[in-house]
C-alpha positions as CSV (number, residue, x, y, z in Angstrom):
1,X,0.0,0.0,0.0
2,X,3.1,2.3,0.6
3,X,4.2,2.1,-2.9
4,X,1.3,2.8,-4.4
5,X,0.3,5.8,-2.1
6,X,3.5,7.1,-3.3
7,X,2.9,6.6,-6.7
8,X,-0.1,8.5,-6.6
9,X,1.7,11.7,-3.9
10,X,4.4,12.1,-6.9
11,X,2.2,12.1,-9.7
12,X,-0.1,14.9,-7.6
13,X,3.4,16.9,-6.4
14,X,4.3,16.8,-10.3
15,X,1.2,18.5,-11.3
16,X,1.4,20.7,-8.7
17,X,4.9,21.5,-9.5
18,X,3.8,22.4,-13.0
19,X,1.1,24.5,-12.2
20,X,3.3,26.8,-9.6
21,X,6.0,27.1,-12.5
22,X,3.1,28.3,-14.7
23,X,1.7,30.6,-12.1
24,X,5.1,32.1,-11.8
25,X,6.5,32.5,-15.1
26,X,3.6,31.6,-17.6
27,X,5.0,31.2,-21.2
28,X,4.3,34.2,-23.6
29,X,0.6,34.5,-25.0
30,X,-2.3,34.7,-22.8
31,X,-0.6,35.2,-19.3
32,X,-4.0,35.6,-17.4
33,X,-5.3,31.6,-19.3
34,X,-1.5,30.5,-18.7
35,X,-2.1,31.3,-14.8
36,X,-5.6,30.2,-14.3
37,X,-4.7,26.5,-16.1
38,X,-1.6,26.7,-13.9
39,X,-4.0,27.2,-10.5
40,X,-6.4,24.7,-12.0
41,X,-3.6,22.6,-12.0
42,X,-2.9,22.8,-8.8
43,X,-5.9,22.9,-7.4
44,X,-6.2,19.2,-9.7
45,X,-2.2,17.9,-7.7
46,X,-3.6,18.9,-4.1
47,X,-7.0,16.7,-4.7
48,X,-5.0,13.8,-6.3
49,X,-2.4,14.3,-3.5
50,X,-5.3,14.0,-0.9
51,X,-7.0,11.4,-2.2
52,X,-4.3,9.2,-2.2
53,X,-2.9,9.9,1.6
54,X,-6.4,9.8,3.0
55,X,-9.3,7.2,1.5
56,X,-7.0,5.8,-0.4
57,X,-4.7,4.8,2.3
58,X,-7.5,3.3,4.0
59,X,-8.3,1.1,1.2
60,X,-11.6,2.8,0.6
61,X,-12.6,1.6,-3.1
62,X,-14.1,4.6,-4.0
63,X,-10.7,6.1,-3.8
64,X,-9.0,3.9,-6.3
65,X,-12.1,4.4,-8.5
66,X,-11.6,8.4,-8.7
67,X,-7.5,8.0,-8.9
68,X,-8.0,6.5,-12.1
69,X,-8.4,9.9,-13.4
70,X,-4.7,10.2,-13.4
71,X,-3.6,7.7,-15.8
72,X,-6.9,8.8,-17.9
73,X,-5.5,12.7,-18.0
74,X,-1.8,11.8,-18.6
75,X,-2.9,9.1,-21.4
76,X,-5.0,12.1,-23.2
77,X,-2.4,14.4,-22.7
78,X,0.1,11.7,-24.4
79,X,-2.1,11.2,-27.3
80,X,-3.1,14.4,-27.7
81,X,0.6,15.8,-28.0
82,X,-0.5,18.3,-25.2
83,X,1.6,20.0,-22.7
84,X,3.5,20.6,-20.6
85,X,6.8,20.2,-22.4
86,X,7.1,18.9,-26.1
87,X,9.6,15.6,-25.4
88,X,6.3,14.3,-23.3
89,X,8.6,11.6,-21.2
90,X,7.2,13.3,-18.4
91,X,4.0,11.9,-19.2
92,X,5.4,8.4,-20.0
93,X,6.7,8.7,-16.3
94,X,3.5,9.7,-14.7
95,X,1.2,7.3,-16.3
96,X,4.0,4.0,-15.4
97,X,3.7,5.8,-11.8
98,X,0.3,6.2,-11.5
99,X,-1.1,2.7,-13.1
100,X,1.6,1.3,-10.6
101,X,0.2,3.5,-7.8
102,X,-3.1,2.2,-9.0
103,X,-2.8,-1.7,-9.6
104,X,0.2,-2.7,-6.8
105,X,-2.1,-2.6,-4.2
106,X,-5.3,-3.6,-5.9
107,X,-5.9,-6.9,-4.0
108,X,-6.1,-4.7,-1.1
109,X,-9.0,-3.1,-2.5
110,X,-10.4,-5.9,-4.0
111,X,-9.9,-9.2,-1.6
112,X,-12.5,-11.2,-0.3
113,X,-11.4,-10.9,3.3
114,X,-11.4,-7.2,3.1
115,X,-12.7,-5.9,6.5
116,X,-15.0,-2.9,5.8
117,X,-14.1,0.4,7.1
């Protein structure tokens, strides 16, 4: 269950690492959009980054339902060739991370002699 908790905290640190970067120093265009994706961004890493150290950690299934939206949004953002960066390993990276975050402790989610909480 550690493992896959922190999975799950570095994909949500990563996005909220991007979006402070873009807060800061947006790249030139629309500075105003540039900031509000970048605090949306956040705003996205810090309820990833709770899910997974609260309900998640206590194995509540609901949990590991909504944290699939993690390898959902870095799989779109693969395909779709959209940012951040234009080499998109970074994406590669967080959707091995979170689909590892995701399916090492499934059996913990998932077993028969689960306890409920």
């Amino acid at each position: 269950m550690r493992s896959g908790v922190a999975c799950l905290a570095a994909v949500s640190l990563g996005i909220i690492g991007f979006g402070v970067v873009v807060v800061i120093a947006p790249p030139s265009g629309d500075a105003l959009l540039y900031r509000a994706d970048g605090l949306a961004s956040i705003g996205l890493g810090f309820f990833g980054g709770l899910l997974a150290v609260m309900p998640f950690r206590r194995r509540e299934r609901w949990a590991w339902f909504a944290l699939w939206f993690y390898p959902v949004f870095w799989v779109a953002h693969l395909v779709g060739q959209l940012p951040p960066g234009k080499d998109h390993i970074h994406q590669v990276v967080f959707i091995v991370l979170s689909l590892a975050g995701l399916l090492v402790p499934v059996r913990e989610f998932f077993s028969t002699a689960r306890t409920p909480a």
